[in-house]
C-alpha positions as CSV (number, residue, x, y, z in Angstrom):
1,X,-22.7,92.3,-205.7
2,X,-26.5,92.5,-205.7
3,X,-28.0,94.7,-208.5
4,X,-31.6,96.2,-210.1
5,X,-32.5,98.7,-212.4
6,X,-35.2,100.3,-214.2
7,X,-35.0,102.3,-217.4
8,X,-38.6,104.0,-217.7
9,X,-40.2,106.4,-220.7
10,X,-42.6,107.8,-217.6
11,X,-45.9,109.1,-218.8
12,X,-45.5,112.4,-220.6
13,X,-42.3,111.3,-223.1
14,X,-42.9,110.0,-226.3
15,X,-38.9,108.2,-226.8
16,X,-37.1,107.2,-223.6
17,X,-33.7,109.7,-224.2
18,X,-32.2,108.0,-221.0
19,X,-29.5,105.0,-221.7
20,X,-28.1,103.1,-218.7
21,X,-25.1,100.9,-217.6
22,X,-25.3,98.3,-215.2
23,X,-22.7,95.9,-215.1
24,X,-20.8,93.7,-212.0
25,X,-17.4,91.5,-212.6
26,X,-14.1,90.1,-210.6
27,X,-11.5,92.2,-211.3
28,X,-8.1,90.9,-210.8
29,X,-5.3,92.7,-208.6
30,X,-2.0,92.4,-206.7
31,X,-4.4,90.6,-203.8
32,X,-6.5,89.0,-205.8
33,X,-9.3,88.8,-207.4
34,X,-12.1,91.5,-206.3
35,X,-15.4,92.4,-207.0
36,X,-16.3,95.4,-209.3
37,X,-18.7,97.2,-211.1
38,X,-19.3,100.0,-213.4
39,X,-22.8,101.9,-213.2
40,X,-23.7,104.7,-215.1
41,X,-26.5,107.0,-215.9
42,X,-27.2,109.4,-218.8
43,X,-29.9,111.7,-219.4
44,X,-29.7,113.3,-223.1
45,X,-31.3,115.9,-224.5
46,X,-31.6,117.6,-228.2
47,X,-34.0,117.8,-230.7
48,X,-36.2,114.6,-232.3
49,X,-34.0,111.7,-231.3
50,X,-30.8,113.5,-230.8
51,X,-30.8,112.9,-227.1
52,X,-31.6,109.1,-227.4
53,X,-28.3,109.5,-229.6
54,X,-26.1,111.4,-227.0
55,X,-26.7,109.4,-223.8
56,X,-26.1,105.8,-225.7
57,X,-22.9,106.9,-227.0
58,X,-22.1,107.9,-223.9
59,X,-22.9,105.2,-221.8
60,X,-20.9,103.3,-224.8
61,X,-18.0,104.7,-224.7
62,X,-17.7,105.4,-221.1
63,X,-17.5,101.1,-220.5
64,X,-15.0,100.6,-223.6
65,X,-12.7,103.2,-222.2
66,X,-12.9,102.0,-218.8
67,X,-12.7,98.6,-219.2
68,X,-9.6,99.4,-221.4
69,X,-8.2,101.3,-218.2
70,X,-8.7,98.8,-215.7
71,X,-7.5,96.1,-218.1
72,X,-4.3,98.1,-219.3
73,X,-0.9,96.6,-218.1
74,X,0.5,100.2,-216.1
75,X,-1.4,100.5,-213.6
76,X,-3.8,103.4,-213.7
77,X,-5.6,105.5,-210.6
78,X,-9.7,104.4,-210.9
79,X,-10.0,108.4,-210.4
80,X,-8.0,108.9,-213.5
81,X,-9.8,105.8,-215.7
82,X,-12.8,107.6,-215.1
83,X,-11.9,111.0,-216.2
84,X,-10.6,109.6,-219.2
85,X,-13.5,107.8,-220.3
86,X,-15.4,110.5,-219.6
87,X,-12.9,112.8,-222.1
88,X,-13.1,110.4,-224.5
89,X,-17.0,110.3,-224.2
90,X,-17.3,114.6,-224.8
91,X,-15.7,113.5,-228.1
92,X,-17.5,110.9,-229.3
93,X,-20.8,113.3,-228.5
94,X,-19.0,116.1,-230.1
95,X,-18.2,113.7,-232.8
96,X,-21.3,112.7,-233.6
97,X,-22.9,116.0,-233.4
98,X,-21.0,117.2,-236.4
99,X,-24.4,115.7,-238.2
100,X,-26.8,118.1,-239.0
101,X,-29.3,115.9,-237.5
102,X,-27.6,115.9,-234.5
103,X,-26.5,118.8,-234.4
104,X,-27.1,120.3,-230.5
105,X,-27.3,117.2,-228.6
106,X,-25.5,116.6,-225.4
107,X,-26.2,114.4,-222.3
108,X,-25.9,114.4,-218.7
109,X,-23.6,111.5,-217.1
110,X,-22.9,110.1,-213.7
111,X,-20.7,106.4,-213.2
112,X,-19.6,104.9,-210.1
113,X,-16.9,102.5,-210.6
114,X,-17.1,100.0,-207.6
115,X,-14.0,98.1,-206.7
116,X,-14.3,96.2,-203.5
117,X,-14.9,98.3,-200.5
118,X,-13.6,101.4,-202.9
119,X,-16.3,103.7,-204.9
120,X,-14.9,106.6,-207.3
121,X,-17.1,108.5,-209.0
122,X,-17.9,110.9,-212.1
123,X,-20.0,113.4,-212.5
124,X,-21.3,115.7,-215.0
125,X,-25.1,117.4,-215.6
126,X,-28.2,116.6,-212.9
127,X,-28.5,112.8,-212.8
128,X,-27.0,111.8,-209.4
129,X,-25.2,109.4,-207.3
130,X,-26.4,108.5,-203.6
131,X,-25.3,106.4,-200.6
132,X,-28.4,105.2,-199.0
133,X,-28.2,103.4,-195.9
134,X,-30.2,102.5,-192.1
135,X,-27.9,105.5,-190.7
136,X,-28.2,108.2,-193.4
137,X,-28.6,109.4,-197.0
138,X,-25.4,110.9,-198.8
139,X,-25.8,112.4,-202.1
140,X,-22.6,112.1,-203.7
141,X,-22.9,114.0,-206.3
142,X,-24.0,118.0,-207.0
143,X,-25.9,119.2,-209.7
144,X,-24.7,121.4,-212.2
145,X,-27.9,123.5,-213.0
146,X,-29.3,126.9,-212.4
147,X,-31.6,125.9,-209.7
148,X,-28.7,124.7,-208.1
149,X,-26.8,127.7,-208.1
150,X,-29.9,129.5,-206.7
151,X,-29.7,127.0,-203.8
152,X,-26.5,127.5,-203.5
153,X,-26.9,131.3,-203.4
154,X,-29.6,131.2,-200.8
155,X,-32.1,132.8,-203.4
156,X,-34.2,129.6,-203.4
157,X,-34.5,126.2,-200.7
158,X,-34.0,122.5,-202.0
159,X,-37.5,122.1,-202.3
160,X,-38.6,124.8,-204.1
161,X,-36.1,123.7,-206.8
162,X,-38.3,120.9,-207.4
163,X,-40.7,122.8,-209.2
164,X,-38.4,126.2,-209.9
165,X,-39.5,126.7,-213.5
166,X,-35.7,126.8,-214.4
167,X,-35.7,123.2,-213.0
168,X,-34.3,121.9,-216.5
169,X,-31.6,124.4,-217.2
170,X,-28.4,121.8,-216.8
171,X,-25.1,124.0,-216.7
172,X,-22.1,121.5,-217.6
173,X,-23.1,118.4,-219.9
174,X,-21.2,115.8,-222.5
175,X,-21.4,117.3,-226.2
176,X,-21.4,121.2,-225.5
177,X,-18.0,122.1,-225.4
178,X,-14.4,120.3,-226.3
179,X,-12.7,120.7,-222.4
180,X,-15.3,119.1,-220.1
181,X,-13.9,118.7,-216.4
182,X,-16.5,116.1,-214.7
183,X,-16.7,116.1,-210.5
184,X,-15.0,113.3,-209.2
185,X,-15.1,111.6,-205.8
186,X,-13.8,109.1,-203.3
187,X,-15.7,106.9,-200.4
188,X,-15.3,104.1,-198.6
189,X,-18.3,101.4,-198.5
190,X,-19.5,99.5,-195.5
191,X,-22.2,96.7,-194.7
192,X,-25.3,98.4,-195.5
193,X,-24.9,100.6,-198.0
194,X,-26.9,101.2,-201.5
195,X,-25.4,103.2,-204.4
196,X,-28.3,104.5,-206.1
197,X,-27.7,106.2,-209.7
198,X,-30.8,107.9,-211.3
199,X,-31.6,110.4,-213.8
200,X,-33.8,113.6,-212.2
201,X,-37.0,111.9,-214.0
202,X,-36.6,110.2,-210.2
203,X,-34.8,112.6,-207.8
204,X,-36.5,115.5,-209.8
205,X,-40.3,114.0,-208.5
206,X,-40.0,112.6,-205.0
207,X,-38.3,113.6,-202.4
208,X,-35.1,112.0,-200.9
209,X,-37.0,110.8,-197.7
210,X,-39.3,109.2,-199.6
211,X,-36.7,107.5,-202.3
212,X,-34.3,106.1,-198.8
213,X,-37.6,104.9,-197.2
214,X,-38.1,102.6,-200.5
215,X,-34.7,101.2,-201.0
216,X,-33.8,100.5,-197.4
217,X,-37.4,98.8,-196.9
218,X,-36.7,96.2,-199.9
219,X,-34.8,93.3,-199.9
220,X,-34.8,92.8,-203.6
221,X,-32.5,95.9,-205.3
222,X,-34.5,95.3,-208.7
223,X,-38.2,95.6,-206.7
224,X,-36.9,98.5,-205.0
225,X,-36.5,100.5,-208.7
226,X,-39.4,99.1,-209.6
227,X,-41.4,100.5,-206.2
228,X,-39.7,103.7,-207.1
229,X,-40.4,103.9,-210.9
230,X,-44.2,103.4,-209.8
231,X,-44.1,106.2,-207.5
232,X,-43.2,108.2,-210.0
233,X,-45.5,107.6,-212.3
234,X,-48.5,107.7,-209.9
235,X,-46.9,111.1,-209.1
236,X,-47.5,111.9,-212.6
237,X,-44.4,110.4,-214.2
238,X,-43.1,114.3,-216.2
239,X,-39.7,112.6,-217.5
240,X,-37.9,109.6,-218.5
241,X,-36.6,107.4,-215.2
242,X,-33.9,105.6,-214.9
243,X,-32.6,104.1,-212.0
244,X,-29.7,101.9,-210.6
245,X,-28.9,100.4,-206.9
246,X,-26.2,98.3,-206.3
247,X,-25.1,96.6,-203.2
248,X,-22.0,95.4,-202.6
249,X,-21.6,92.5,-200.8
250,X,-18.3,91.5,-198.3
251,X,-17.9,95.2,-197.0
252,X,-16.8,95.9,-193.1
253,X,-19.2,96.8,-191.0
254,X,-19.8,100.7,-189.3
255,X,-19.7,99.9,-185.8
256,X,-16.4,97.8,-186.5
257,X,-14.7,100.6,-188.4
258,X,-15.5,102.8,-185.2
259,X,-14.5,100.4,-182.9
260,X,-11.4,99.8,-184.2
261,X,-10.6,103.3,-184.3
262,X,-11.7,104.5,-181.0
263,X,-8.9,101.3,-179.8
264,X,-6.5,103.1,-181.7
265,X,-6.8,106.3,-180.4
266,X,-6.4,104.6,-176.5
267,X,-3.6,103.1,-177.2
């Protein structure tokens, strides 16, 4: 599995509050071993450092518990390791938050776990997941924000959410309240694809035509965050950037897929 990433303080932050996970391994099943990996973004936010605080104990505990899942002798649904880990993540903010000091912090997270041609994802807050590719550009996940809603609502276009003054006004994060329910998801990879992860210090700046243009026209995953981190900051780089693409390798192709099925179906 090809990987890059870029963890970026842009030009207008003083602390970088992002934290990141990028990590790729074989992971061992009834056929064999398989390639994974477990990518994960998290933008925090609280007073002084609070947010720095939030999003690396996040991103912490998120890889202890799901390495523990995926390593645990009953079998447990990816869907369901996720959701844990992302339980037992609320907590440990929640946890840590007890401190005066930290009092008030909390942190958005998105993690795709990647095993083989399989892709489950989590999601909570306004970083987001995409599936970038020659054909299209899928965002995965949705955010859960007020300009969202307005979107959602038909009071305001995708666009003008960009620069909606209530742009940062994040309606579900880690740290806020004890039951947290994250989005999960399910797809299927093929030949091709991209799995972009990034915090809205990216998505939140350029558009998605221009962000697909830039990882389908590099070879190199880690250029291609570092193209995109550049952008940003010649676009005035407002907020923190962090940014993961992955690419599996080994995955069926498209066309094969519908081949296959259009046999099927005359048959």
């Amino acid at each position: 599995m090809e990987t890059g990433y870029s963890w970026d303080t842009g030009l207008l932050r003083e602390i970088n509050e992002d934290s990141i996970l990028c990590t790729s391994f074989d992971l061992r099943t009834h056929l064999g071993p398989v390639s994974a990996g477990l990518f994960a973004v998290a933008d925090g936010m609280g007073g002084h450092s609070a947010g720095e605080v939030a999003s690396d104990i996040a991103i912490r505990t998120i890889y202890a518990s799901c390495i523990s899942g995926l390593l645990a002798q009953s079998p447990t649904p990816p869907l369901s390791v996720l959701a844990a880990a992302f339980d037992e993540a609320n907590k440990a903010v929640l946890d840590a938050a007890s401190d005066r000091v930290l009092e008030g912090m909390g942190t958005t997270l998105t993690a795709a776990l990647v095993i083989g041609e399989d892709m489950y994802v989590a999601h909570v807050g306004d970083s987001r997941c995409y599936i970038i590719n020659a054909r299209e550009t899928i965002q995965v996940t949705k955010d859960h924000s007020v300009v969202q809603q307005l979107v959602d609502a038909g009071a305001i276009t995708a666009e003008q959410a960009r620069n909606h003054p209530r742009r940062n006004e994040i309606t579900r994060v880690l740290g806020y309240s004890g039951d947290i329910v994250p989005d999960l998801h399910y797809l299927k990879l093929y030949a091709g694809d991209n799995i972009l992860i990034c915090s809205d210090g990216l998505h939140g700046v350029l558009p998605s035509e221009k962000i697909s243009e830039t990882v389908t026209g590099s070879n190199d995953p880690n250029q291609a965050c570092t193209d995109l981190t550049d952008q940003v900051n010649l676009a005035g780089g407002p907020d923190n950037i962090s940014i993961i693409i992955a690419r599996p390798t080994g995955l069926p192709s498209w066309q094969a897929v519908i081949t296959a099925q259009t046999s099927i179906r005359r048959v």
